[in-house]
N, C-alpha and C positions, 0 to 999 in steps of 0.2 A: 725592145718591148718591155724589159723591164723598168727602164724609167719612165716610159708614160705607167705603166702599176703601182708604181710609189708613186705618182705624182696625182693620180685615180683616188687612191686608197689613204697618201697622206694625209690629207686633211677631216676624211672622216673618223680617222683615227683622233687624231687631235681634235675635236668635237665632241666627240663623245666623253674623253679625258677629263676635257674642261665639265662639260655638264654633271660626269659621277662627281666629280669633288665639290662642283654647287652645291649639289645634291648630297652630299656628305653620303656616299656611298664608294665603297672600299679607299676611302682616300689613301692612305699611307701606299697601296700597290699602283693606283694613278699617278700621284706623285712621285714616285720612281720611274716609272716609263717615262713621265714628261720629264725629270731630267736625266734619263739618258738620252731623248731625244735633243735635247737642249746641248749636250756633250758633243754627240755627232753632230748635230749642227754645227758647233765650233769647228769642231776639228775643220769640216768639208768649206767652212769659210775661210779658215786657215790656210788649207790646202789651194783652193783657188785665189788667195791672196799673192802666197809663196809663188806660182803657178806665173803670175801676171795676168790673169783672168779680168777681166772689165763687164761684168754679169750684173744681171738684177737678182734678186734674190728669189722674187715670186709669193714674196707674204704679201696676205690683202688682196693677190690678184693685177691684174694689169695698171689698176685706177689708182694707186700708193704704190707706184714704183720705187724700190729700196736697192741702191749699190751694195755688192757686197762688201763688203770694209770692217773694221777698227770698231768701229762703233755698234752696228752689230752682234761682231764679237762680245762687246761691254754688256750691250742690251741683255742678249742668250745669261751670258754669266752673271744677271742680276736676277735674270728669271729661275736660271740652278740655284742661285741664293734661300732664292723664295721655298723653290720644291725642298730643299735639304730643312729647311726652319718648319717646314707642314711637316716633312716626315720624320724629325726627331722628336718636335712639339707636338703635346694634343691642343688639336686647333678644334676640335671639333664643333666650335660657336661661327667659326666662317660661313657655315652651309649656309642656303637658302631654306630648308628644311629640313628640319631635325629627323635625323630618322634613326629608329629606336631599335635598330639592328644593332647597336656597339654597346649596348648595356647586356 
């Protein structure tokens, strides 16, 4: 039961994420969740590499079927790149709308 709940719950978490940071709302605490999510990701890619696992990963959904792999792995850790550079820089000109809660 618990994995269909993460698998319910994940993406609307990840949704939301992405939209506060469009939105230039609490970015610097979004961007730490997206990359510890980005972190676990690895790892659980990791682990089902090490494993000998032959899986889709399930981003995008059934219609961009993605193997878990190497690549992936790179993908994830270019996207940590990204959250660590939002969250030590003020990025704050990325939003889509400025919002006047950070002055």
């Amino acid at each position: 039961w618990s994995i269909n709940f993460i698998a319910i719950i994940l993406p609307w978490v990840e949704l939301f994420i992405g939209i506060f940071i469009l939105f230039d709302i609490n970015i610097k605490e979004n961007v730490f969740i997206a990359g510890i999510l980005f972190v676990l990701f690895d790892i659980l890619i990791l682990i089902a590499i090490l494993r000998g696992l032959d899986i889709d990963c399930g981003c995008f959904g059934t219609a961009g079927v993605q193997k878990v792999g190497f690549t992936k792995i790179a993908e994830n850790l270019l996207f940590l790149i990204f959250c660590i550079n939002l969250f030590l820089f003020d990025k704050a000109n990325i939003s889509i709308i400025k919002n006047n809660q950070n002055e």
